[in-house]
C-alpha positions in Angstrom: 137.7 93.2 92.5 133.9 93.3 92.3 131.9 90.2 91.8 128.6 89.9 90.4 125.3 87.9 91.9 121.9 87.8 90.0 118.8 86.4 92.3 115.3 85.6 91.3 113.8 86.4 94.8 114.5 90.1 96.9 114.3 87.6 100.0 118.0 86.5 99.3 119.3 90.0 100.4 118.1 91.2 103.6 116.1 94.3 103.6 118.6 96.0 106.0 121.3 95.1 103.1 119.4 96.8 100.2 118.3 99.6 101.6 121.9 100.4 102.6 122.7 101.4 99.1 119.0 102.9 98.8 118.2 106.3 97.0 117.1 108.7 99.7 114.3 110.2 97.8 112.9 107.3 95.6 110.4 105.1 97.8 109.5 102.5 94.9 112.6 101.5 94.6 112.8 100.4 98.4 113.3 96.6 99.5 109.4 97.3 101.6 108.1 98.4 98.3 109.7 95.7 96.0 109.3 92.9 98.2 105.7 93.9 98.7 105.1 93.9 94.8 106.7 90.2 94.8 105.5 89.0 97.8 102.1 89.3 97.2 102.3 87.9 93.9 101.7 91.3 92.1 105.1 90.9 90.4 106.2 87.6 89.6 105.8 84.8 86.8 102.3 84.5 86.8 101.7 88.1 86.1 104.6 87.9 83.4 107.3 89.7 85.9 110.2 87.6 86.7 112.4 89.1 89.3 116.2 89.3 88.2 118.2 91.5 91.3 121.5 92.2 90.1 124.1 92.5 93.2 127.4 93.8 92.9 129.5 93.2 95.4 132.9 94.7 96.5 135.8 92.2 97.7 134.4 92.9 101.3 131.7 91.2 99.8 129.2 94.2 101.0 127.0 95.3 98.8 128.1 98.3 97.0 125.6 98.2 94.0 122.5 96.5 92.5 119.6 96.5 89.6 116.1 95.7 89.7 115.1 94.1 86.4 112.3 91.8 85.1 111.9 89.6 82.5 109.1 90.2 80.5 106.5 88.5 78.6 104.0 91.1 77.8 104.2 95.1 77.7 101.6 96.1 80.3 102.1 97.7 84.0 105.0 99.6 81.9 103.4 103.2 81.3 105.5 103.2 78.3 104.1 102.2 74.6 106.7 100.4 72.7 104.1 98.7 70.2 106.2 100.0 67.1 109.2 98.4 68.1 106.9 95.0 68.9 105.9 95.7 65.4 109.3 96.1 63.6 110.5 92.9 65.8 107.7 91.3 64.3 108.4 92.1 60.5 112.0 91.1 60.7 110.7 87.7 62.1 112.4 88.1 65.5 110.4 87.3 68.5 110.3 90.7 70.7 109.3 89.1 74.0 110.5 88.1 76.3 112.5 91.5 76.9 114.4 92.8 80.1 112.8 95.6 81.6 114.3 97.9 84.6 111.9 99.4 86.2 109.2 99.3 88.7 106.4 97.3 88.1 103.2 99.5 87.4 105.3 103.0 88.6 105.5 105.3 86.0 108.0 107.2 88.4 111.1 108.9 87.5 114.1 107.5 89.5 117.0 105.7 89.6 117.0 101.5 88.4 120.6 101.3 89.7 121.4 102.1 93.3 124.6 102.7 94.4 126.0 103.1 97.9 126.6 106.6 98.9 130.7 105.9 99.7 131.3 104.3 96.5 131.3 106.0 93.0 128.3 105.8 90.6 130.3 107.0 87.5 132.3 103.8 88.0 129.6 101.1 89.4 127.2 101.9 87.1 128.4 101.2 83.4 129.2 97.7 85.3 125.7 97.0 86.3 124.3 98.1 83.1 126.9 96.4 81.1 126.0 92.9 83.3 122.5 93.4 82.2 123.2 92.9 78.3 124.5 89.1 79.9 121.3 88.7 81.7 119.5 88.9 78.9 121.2 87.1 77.1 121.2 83.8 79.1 117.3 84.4 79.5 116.9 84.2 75.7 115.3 88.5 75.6 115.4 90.0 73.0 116.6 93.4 74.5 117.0 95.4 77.4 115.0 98.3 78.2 115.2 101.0 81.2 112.3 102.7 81.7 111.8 106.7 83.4 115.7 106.9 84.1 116.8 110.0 85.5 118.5 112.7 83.2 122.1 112.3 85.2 122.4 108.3 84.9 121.8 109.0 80.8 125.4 109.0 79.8 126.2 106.2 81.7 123.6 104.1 79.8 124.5 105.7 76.6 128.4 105.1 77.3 127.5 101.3 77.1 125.7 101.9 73.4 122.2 101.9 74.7 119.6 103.8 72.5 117.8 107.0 74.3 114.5 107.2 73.7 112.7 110.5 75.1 109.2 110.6 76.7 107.2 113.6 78.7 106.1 113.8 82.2 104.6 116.8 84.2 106.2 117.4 87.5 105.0 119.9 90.3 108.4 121.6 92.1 107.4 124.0 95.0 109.2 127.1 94.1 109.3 128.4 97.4 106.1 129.1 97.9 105.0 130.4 101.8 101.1 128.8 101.2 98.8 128.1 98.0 97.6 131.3 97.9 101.6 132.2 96.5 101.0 129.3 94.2 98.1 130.8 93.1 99.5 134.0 92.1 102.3 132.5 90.3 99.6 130.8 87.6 98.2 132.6 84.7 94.9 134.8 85.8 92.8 132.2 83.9 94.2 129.3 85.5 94.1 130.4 88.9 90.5 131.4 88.4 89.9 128.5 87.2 91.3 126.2 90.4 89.9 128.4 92.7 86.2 127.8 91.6 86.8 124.0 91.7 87.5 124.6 95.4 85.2 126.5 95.5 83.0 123.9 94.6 83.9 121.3 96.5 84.3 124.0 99.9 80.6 124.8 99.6 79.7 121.3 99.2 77.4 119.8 102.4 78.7 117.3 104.1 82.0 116.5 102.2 85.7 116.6 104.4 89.1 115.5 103.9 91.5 113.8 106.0 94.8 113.2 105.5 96.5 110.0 107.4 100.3 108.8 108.0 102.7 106.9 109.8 100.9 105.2 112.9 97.4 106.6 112.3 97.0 104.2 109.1 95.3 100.5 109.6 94.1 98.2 107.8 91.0 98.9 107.4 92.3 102.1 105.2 94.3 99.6 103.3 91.3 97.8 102.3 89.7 100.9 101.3 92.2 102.1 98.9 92.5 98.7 97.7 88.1 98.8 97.1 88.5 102.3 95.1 91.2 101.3 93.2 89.3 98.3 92.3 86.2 99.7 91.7 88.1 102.7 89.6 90.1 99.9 87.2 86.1 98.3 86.9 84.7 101.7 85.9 87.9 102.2 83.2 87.6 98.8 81.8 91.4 98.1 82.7 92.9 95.1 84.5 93.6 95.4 88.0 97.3 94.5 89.3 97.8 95.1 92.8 96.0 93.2 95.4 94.4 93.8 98.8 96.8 92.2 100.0 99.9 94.4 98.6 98.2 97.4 100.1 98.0 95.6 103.4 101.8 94.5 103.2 102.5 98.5 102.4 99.9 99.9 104.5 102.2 98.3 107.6 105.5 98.4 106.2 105.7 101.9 104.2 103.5 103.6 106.6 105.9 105.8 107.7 106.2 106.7 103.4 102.6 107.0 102.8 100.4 109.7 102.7 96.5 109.0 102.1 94.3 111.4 101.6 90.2 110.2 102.2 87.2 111.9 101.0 84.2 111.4 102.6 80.4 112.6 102.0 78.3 112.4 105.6 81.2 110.2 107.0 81.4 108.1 104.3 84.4 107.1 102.2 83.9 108.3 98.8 87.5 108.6 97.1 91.2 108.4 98.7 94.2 109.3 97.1 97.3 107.3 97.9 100.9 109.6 98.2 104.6 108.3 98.8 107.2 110.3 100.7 110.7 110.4 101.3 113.4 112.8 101.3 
């Protein structure tokens, strides 16, 4: 017998708990990454992400299974442009928001949004959680339930509860076994690897500009800041709305260090550009 536990907040599970039943090479969907995004406000009410963790729980009562979803108000932080179905909701009269979403907030990563502990069966947990979620929306008054960059394997066991598949495109980079980037190199097309090679080129000849790359202990807060200026400053120079805080990257910076990568450029010393990477696996 399995019983079934929504909560509003990550903090009523403990982070030991959750990542129990974690998937060993997804990082966002992490209880340091989630709580991080509520904690700091970055996904919550105000921003028009209401947490909804859906815990299932074995007659042990340990957790065996669970669903990070979010009731939302708005489409944006999504990645995914589902304006026609606003519009069709909209010519039938219905309201379209608030919807469920499962996903995670502003990641437009490809990953699991129902983890199941590795002893128990995901073929059978599953189709329970994503059944539960139809009831979740329900008493919340949405419109719908979406799940958003699922992985190809947990298809059918969306699709066996009568949810609609919807395809989308990403570009992933796999390393196919290559000994350095010269063997990348010579697996490309003659025009593309010419191509790549004059950009470094480029930026090789360029005075005064290096590269470092940071993890684990070496990261403090001072980086955090930094990455939370450029991305800042980058959202300014796009004209687009900036949702994570100073403060989430300081929460990460400390608690994910050991899952970030950051790579800094500088000019003479000086910070010019950074690039923010998440591990695991």
């Amino acid at each position: 017998m399995v019983t079934l536990e929504v909560l509003h907040s990550l903090s009523g599970v403990s982070r030991q708990e959750w990542d129990s039943i974690g998937d060993p090479d997804f990082p966002f969907a992490d209880y340091d990454h989630l709580h991080a995004l509520e904690s700091t406000g970055c996904a919550g009410p105000d921003m028009g992400w209401l947490p909804a963790y859906l815990l299932l729980r074995n007659d042990e009562s340990r957790l065996v299974a669970a669903s990070f979803c979010y009731v939302k108000s708005h489409g944006y932080g999504e990645f995914i442009f589902d304006h026609a179905w606003h519009q069709a909701f909209a010519r039938a009269g219905i309201d379209y928001y608030p919807k469920l979403v499962s996903a995670v907030p502003y990641t437009p990563a490809t990953g699991p949004k129902v983890l199941v502990h590795s002893e128990s069966s995901r073929a059978v947990l599953e189709p329970v959680i994503v059944d539960e979620l139809k009831n979740i929306a329900q008493r919340a008054g949405c419109s719908s339930v979406h799940s958003l960059f699922l992985p190809v394997a947990d298809v059918p066991h969306w699709q066996s509860k009568n949810y609609l598949l919807r395809h989308s495109f990403q570009f992933h980079w796999y390393n196919r076994n290559y000994q350095n980037f010269e063997g990348f190199l010579q697996d490309l097309k003659s025009k593309r690897r010419r191509q790549i090679q004059l950009e470094r080129r480029g930026i090789a000849t360029t005075p005064g500009l290096s590269i470092e790359t940071k993890t684990g202990k070496a990261l403090t807060e001072q980086d955090a800041d930094l990455m939370a200026r450029l991305y800042l400053d980058t959202n300014e120079k796009w004209g687009s709305i900036p949702c994570l805080s100073r403060e989430f990257f300081r929460t990460i910076f400390d608690s994910m260090s050991d899952r970030i990568v950051l790579f800094i450029a500088k000019q003479e010393g000086e910070p010019i550009a950074a690039a923010i990477n998440f591990v695991k696996g």
